[in-house]
C-alpha positions as CSV (number, residue, x, y, z in Angstrom):
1,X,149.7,57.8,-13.1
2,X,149.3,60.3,-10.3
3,X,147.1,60.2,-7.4
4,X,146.1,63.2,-5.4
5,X,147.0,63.9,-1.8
6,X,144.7,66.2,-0.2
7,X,146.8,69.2,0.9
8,X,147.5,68.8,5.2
9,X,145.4,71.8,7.2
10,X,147.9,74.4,8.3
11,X,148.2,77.7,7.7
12,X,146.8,77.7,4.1
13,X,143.9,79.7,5.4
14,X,142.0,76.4,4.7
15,X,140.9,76.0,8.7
16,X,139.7,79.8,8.7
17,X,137.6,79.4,5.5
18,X,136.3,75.7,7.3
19,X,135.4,77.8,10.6
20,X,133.8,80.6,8.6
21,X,131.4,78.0,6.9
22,X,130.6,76.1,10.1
23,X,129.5,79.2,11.9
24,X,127.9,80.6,8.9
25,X,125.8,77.1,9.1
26,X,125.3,77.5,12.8
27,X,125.7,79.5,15.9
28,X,127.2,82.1,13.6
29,X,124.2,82.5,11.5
30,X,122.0,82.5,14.9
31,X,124.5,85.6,15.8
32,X,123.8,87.5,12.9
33,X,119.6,87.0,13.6
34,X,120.1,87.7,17.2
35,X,121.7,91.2,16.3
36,X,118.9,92.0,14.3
37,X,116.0,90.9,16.7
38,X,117.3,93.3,19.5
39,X,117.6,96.4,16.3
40,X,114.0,95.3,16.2
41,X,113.3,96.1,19.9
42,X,114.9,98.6,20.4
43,X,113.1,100.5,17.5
44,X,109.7,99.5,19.3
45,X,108.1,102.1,21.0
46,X,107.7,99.5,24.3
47,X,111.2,99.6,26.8
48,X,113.0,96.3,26.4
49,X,112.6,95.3,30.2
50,X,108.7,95.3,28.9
51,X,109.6,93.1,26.0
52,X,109.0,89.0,26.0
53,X,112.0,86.6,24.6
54,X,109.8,83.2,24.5
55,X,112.4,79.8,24.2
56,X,110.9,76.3,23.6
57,X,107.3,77.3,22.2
58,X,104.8,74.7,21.1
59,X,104.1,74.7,17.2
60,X,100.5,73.6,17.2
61,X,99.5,72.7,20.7
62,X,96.3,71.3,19.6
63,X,97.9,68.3,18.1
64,X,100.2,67.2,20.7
65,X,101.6,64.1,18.3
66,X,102.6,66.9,15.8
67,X,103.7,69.5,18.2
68,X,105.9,66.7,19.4
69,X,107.7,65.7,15.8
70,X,108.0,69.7,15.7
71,X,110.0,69.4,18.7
72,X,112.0,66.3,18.0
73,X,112.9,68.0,14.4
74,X,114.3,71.0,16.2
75,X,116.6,69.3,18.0
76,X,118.0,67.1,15.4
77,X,118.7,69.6,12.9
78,X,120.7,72.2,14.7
79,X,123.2,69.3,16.2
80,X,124.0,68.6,11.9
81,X,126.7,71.5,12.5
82,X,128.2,69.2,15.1
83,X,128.6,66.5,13.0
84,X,130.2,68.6,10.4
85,X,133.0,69.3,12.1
86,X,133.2,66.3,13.7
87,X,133.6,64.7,10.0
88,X,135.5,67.1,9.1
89,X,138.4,66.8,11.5
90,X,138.3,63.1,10.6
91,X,138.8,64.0,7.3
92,X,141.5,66.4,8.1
93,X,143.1,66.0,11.6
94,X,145.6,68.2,10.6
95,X,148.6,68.4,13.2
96,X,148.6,68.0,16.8
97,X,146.8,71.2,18.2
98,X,148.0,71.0,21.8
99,X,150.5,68.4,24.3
100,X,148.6,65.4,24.7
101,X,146.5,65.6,21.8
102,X,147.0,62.5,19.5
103,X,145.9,62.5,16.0
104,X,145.2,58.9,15.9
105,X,142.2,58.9,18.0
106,X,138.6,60.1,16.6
107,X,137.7,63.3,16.4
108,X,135.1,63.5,19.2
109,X,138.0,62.1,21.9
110,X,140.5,64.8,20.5
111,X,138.0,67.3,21.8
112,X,137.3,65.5,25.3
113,X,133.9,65.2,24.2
114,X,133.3,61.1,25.5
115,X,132.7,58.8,28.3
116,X,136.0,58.1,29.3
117,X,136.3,60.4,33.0
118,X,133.0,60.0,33.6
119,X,133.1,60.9,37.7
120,X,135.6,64.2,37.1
121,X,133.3,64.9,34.4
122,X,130.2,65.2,36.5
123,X,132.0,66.3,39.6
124,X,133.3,69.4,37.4
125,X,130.0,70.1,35.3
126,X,128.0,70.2,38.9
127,X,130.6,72.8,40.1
128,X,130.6,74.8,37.0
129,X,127.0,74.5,36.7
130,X,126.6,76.2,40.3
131,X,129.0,78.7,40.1
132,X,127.8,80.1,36.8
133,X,123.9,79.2,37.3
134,X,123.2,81.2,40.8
135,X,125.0,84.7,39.9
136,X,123.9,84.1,36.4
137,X,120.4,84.2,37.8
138,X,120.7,87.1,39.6
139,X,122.5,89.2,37.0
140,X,119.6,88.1,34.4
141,X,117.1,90.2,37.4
142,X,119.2,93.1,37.6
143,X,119.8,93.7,34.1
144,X,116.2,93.6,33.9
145,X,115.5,95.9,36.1
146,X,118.3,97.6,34.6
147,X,116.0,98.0,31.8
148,X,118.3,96.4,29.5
149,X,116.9,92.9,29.7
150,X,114.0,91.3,27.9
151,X,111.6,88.8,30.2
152,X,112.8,85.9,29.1
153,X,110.5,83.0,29.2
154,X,112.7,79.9,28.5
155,X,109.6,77.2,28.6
156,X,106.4,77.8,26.8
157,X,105.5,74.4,25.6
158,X,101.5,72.6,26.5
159,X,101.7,70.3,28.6
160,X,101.6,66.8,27.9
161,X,103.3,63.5,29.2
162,X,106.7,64.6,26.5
163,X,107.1,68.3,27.9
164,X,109.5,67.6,30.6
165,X,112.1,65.1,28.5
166,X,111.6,68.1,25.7
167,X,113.0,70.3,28.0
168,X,115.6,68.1,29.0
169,X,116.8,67.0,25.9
170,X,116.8,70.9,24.1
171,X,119.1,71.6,27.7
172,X,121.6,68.7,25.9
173,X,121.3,69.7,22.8
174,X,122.4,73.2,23.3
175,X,125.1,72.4,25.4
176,X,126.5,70.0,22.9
177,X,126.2,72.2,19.7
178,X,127.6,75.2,21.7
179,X,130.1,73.8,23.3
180,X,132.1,71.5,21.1
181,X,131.4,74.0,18.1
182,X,132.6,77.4,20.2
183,X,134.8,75.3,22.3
184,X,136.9,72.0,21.0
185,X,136.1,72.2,17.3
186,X,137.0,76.0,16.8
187,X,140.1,75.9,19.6
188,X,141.0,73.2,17.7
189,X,141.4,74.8,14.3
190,X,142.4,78.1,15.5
191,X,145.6,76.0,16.5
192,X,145.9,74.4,13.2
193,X,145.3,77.8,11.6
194,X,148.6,79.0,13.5
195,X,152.2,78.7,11.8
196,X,153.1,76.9,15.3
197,X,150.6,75.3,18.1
198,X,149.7,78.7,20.6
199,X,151.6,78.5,23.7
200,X,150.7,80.6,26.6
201,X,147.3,82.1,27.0
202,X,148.9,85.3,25.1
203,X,148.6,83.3,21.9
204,X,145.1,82.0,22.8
205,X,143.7,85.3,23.1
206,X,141.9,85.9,19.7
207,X,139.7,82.5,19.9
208,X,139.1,83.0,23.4
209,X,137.7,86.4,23.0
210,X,136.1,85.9,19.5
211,X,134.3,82.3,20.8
212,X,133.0,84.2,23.6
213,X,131.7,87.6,21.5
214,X,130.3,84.9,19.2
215,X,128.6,83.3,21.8
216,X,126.9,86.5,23.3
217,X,126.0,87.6,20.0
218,X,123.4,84.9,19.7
219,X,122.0,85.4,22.9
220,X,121.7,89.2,21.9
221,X,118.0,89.0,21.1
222,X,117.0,88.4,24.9
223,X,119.0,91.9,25.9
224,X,122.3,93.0,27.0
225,X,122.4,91.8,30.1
226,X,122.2,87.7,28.2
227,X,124.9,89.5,26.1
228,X,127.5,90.2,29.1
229,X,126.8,86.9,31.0
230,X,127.1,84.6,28.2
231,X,130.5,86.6,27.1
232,X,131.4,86.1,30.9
233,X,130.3,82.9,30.5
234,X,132.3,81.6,27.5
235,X,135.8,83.4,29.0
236,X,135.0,81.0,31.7
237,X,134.6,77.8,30.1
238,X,137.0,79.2,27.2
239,X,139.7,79.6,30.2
240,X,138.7,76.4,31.3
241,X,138.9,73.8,28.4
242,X,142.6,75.1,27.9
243,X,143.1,74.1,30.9
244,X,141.1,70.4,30.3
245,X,141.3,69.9,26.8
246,X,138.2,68.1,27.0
247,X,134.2,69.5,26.2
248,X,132.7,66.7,28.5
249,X,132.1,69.0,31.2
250,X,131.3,71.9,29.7
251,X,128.7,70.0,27.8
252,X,127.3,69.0,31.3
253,X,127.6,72.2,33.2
254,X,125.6,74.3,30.1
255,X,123.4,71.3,30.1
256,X,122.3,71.8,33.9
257,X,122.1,75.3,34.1
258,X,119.6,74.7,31.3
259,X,117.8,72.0,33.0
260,X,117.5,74.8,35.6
261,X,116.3,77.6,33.5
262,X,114.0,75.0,31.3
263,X,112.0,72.7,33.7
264,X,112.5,75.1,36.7
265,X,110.4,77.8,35.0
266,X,107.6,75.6,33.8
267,X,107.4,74.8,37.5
268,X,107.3,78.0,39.2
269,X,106.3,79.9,36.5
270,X,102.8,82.0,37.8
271,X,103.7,80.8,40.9
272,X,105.8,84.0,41.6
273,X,106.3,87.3,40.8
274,X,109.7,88.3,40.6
275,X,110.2,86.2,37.3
């Protein structure tokens, strides 16, 4: 009687088919839309800089109970991707992807993404958050001006007692799927997918670049000028989580500069012009 070993991930091609399927599921697939949705404006007869990219719209702001279980569904469902790969690399740790990392410990810890440096965490996500929040503002203004930028209006819900948590909790939510998906899980794998662990930023080149191309891709559909700060963007943190090994802080720092964008429009918004 025989009894079947599931075959180790490594080079197999097994980690590239797994990160194929998770993107395809996820921020991939949101890639793929975003591309279209700026075809589509750009084939309108209105200038992009005139155009409107709406974020976090009610669904029937009439019924403010059933606008609210919209909301609460929409950010379940798109963190199901997370807990894919989280499963999977339980399933399959594979080998160790980097020094330090220890196969032993759940998957979620492997990527940094816990509570274990809580004060370096926050200290870092602050400092990350400012550095890439301020200019990132005033990049999003020129492009516009530029003309290739969309108005991009990142808080549209009614109001109602659950608006401002909504807000906070779609900031979270984004910064988890995005960054332990472009981030620790697909680092991760890349590393796996390797004959040997990558040593030297040289060898982490091809993740670094494709996470961050993937990552502007889905914010294609607000205008170029999203496209080039979120591939700025995700050099940075890419750059930086080799450094780390750890998700925590990125998680906060995209977190906050959402914060920022989500609940500081809805209370400035009509209050002045230059937004």
């Amino acid at each position: 009687m025989s009894t079947a070993v599931a075959a180790p991930v490594g080079r197999s091609g097994r980690p590239l088919v797994e990160m194929v399927i998770v993107l395809a599921l996820s921020l991939g697939q949101s890639g793929v839309y975003s591309v279209l949705r700026i075809v589509e404006r750009l084939t309108r007869d209105q200038p992009l800089n005139q155009q409107t990219a709406s974020m976090n719209s009610s669904a029937t702001p009439d019924r403010p109970w059933l606008d609210l279980a919209y909301q609460l569904a929409n950010l379940a469902f798109p963190l199901v991707p997370v807990v894919l790969a989280l499963y999977l690399l339980t399933q399959l740790p594979g080998r160790r992807a980097w020094p330090g990392d220890r196969i032993g410990l759940p998957a979620n810890r492997r990527l940094g993404f816990d509570l274990t440096r809580p004060g370096s965490d926050l200290v870092r996500g602050f400092a990350i958050a400012a550095a890439i929040g301020i200019p990132g503002l005033g990049f999003y203004l020129l492009a516009r001006q530029l003309g290739i930028n969309a108005t991009v209006e990142p808080a549209n819900l009614a109001e109602n007692w659950w608006t401002v948590p909504v807000y906070v909790l779609s900031a979270a939510m984004n910064g988890v799927l995005e960054e332990v998906l472009m981030l620790g899980y697909l680092f991760l794998r890349f590393s796996q997918w390797r004959p040997t662990s990558p040593a030297g930023l040289v060898a982490w080149l091809p993740i670094l670049i494709g996470s961050a191309l993937i990552r502007g891709s889905y914010h294609l559909y607000q205008g170029f000028g999203q496209f080039i700060g979120n591939v700025f963007m995700g050099l940075v943190f890419g750059l930086l989580f080799l450094r780390w090994k750890r998700t925590m802080p990125l998680v906060i720092a995209h977190t906050l500069i959402n914060i920022a964008a989500f609940v500081g429009y809805a209370l400035v918004a009509g209050r002045v012009s230059w937004l």
